[in-house]
N, C-alpha and C positions, 0 to 999 in steps of 0.2 A: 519605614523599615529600611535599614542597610543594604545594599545589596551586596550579596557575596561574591567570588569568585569565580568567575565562569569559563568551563571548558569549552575552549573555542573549537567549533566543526563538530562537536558532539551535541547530542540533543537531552539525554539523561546524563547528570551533573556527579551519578557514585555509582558504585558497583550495589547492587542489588541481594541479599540473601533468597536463595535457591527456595521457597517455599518447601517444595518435596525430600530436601537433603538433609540428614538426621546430623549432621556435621555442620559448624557455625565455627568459625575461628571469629576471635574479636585481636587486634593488632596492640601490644604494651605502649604505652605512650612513652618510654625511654626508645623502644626500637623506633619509633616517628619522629622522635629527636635526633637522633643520631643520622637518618637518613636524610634530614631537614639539613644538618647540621655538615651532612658528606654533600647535598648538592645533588641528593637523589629521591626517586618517588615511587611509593608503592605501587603505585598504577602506572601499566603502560597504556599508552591511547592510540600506540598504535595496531591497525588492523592483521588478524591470522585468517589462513583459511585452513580448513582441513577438508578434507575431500573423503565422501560417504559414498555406501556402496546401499541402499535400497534396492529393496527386489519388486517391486509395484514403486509407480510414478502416477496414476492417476488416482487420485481421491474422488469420493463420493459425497458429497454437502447436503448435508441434512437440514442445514437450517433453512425456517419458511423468509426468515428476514432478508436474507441476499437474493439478486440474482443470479444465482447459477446453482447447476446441476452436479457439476464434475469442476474437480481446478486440476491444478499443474504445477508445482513450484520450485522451479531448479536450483533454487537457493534458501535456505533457511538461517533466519538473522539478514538483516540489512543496513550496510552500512549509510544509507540517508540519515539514517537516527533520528527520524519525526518522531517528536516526543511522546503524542498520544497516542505511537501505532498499536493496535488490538494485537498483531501478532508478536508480538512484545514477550506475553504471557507465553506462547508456545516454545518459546525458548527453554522453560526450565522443563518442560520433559525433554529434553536433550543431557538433561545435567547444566544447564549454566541458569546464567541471572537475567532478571530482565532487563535490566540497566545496561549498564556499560559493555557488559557480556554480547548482548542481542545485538547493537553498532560494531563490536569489536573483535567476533569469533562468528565467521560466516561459514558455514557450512554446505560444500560445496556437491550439487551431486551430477558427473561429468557422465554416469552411465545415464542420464538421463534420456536420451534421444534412442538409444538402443531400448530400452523400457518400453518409449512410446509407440515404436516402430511394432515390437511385440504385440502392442495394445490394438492397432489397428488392424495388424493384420488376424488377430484371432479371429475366428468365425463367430464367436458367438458374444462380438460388439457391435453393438447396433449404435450408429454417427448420432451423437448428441452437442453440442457443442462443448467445447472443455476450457475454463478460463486458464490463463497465463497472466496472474500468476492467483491471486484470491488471499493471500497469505503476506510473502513478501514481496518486492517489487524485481521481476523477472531484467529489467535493464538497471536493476544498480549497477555501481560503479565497475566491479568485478567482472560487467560480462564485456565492458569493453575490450577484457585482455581473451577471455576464459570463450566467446562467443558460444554459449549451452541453447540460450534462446533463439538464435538465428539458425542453429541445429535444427534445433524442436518446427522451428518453422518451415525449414526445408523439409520435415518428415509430414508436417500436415499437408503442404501444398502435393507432395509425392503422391498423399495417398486422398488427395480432395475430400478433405475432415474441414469442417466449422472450427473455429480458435478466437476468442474474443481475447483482447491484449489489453492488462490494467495496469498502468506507469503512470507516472510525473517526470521521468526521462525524455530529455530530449534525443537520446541516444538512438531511441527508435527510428529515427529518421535514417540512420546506416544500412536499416533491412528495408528500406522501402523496394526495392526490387523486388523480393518476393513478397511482402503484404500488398501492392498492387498487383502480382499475379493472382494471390488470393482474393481480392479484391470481384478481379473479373469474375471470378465464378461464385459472388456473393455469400463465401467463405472466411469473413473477417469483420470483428468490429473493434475498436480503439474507445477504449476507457479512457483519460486524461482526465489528472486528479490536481484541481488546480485551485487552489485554500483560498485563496489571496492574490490581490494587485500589486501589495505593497509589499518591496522586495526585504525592508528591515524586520518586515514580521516573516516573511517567509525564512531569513538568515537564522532564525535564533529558534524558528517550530521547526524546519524541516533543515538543520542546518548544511548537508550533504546533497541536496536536489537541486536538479535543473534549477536558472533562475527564473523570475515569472517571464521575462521578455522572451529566453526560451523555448518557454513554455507553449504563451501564445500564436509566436511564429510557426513550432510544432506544429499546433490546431490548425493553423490559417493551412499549412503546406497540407499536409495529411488527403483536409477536407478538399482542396483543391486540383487534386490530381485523383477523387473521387473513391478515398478511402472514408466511407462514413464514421467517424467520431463524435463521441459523447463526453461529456463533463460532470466529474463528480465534484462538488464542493464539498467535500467530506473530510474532516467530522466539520462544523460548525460548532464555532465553540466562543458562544456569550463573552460580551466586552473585550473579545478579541479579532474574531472577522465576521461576528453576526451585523455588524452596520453596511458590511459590503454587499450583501446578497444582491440589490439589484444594480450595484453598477459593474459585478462579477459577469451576473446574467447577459447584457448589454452587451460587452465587449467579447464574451464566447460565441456569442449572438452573432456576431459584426464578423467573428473570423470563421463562420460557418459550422459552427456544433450542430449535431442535429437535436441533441435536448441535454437539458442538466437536471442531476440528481443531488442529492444533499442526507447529510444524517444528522444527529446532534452526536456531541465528545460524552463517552463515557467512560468511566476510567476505572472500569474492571481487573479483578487481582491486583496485579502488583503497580498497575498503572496509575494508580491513585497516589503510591507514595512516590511515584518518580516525578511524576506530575506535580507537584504539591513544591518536591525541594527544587525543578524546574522553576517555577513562578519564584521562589525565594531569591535564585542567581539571575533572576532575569528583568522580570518588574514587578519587586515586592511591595510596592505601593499598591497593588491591583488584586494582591494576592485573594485576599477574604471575598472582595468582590466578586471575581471572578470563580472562585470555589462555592460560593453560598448561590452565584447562578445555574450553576451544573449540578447542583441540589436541588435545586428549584426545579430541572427539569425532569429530575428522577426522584421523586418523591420523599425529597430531605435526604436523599443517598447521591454519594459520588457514581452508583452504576447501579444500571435496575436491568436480569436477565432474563425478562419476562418475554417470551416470544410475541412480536406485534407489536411491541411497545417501547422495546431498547433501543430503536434504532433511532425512531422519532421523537422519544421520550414525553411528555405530559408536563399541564402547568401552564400557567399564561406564558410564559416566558416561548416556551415550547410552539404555544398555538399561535404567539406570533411573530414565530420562525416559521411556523408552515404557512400563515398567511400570506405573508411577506415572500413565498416561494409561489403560491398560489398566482400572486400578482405580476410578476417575473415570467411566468410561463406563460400565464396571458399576457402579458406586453410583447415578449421576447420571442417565444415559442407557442405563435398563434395554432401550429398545425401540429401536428402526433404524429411524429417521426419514427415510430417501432420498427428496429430492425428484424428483421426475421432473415437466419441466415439460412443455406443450402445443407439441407441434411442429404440431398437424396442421391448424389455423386459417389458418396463411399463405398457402396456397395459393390458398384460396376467396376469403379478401377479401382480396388481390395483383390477383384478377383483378377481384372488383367495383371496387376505388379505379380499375383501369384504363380499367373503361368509363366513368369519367366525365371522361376527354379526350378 
């Protein structure tokens, strides 16, 4: 199969129709000639942001699949453009697409940290830990300029609140001054979301992310200066990084992770068609292959949302993916590393930050 044309630094390949939008324009093909024909393009690729005003900043997670309770997420849409991201779909209750939309209209919310600030000092919240971000990635590229998160981080440390941080940014490494104050009073853990070794699959899945070398030096620092960090191989996704899993393991291993976690790719709502024209611009020799495995692990479906079971999916294929992870954790991560972080500091200085208004 030919491969088509691919949008370089973007991870989904067209704009996406809004599921929820009773309104669909389709483009004349004499207006796509003329534009072809002036030296112009329907699509622009490059990035907006708009900046929202939300009245609540912390969410409550219902689902039993993840870990966490509570997220956080100062930006919605992310420009990494990882192709299979779940949060993808939450873009079209905003009004946009999950494609190109979701990489290309970031949605920015700057009252963030006054929100949270609210949050903790209410009386009637009790310190649970809150992830950063659960959604999109809290250190994409925007917070380089916009710093929302290194905010938010100054407000957990203020008020000694738990805050677990979920990136594939190396960017993170700018706040390490206050994620090592956090740190001390074992009020922090670090997610690193790290797919792959091999930086030509990382270029073309996560085309905007850290690179892996990055990455790994991220982990090695982090762990080093006695920030505990963990590693999600997430999603796993058959005939693409399912042969890495233990030389992945090995090397997070080696740079001091304290355990790695994993899910299998499922490509709910709109993820499926982005995914699908993805493999056609990318490696359409592989394409069937790789689609009829990610069926295989969801029972003849591209997504199965069946709680307890979407995450890890089913199917030989599946069971040896978890084997294979089974084996990894015993070679790799002989001990059980669970972090348990500090709930019980909020309380006491909640109430001293109070008496000084």
């Amino acid at each position: 199969m030919e491969r088509k044309k691919f949008i370089k630094g973007r991870g989904a390949q067209e704009k996406i129709h809004n599921r929820f939008s009773a309104n669909h324009y389709e483009l004349r093909d004499d207006f796509l000639n003329y534009l072809q024909k002036e030296g112009e393009s329907i699509n622009s690729h490059q990035t907006t942001f708009i900046e929202t005003f939300p009245k609540t900043i912390v969410n409550k997670v219902t689902s039993p699949d993840v870990g966490m309770v509570y997220s956080l997420n100062p930006y919605q849409g992310c420009e990494h453009g990882c192709v299979y991201c779940y949060a993808r779909n939450s873009h079209e209750y905003w009004g946009y697409g999950a494609g190109l939309d979701f990489e290309s209209t970031i949605l920015v919310k700057k009252n963030a940290p006054l929100l949270l600030e609210k949050k903790l000092k209410s009386k009637h919240w009790k310190a649970y830990p809150i992830a950063l971000s659960g959604n999109t990635d809290c250190y994409q590229p925007a917070e380089k300029k916009l710093k929302i998160t290194r905010q938010l981080l100054k407000i957990f440390l203020k008020y000694r609140h738990p805050v677990g941080i979920i990136t594939k940014n190396a960017l993170i490494q700018r706040d390490i001054d206050i994620i090592s104050k956090l740190a001390e009073y074992n009020l922090v853990s670090v997610f690193l979301s790290i797919t792959s070794l091999n930086e030509d699959t990382r270029r073309i899945l996560e085309p905007r992310t850290t690179s892996i070398k990055k990455r790994l030096e991220t982990l090695e620092k982090l762990n080093t200066i006695g920030i505990p960090t963990n590693v999600m191989m997430a999603p796993i996704i058959p005939s693409i990084n399912s042969h890495e899993i233990l030389s992945l393991s090995k090397e997070v291993s080696a740079r001091g992770a304290k355990s790695i976690g994993y899910t299998i790719v499922r490509l709910n709502g709109a993820i499926g068609q982005i995914f699908t024209k993805w493999l056609e611009h990318t490696i359409p020799d592989r394409k069937d292959k790789i689609l009829h495995q990610i069926m295989e692990c969801h029972q003849g479906n591209l997504n199965d949302s069946t709680f307890g079971r979407r995450m890890k999916g089913s199917g030989k294929i599946a069971d040896q993916i978890h084997q294979m992870f089974a084996i990894a954790r015993q070679k790799y991560f002989p001990k059980e590393n669970k972090i348990h972080l500090n709930c019980d500091l909020h309380e006491s200085h909640k109430d001293d930050q109070l008496r000084l208004f």
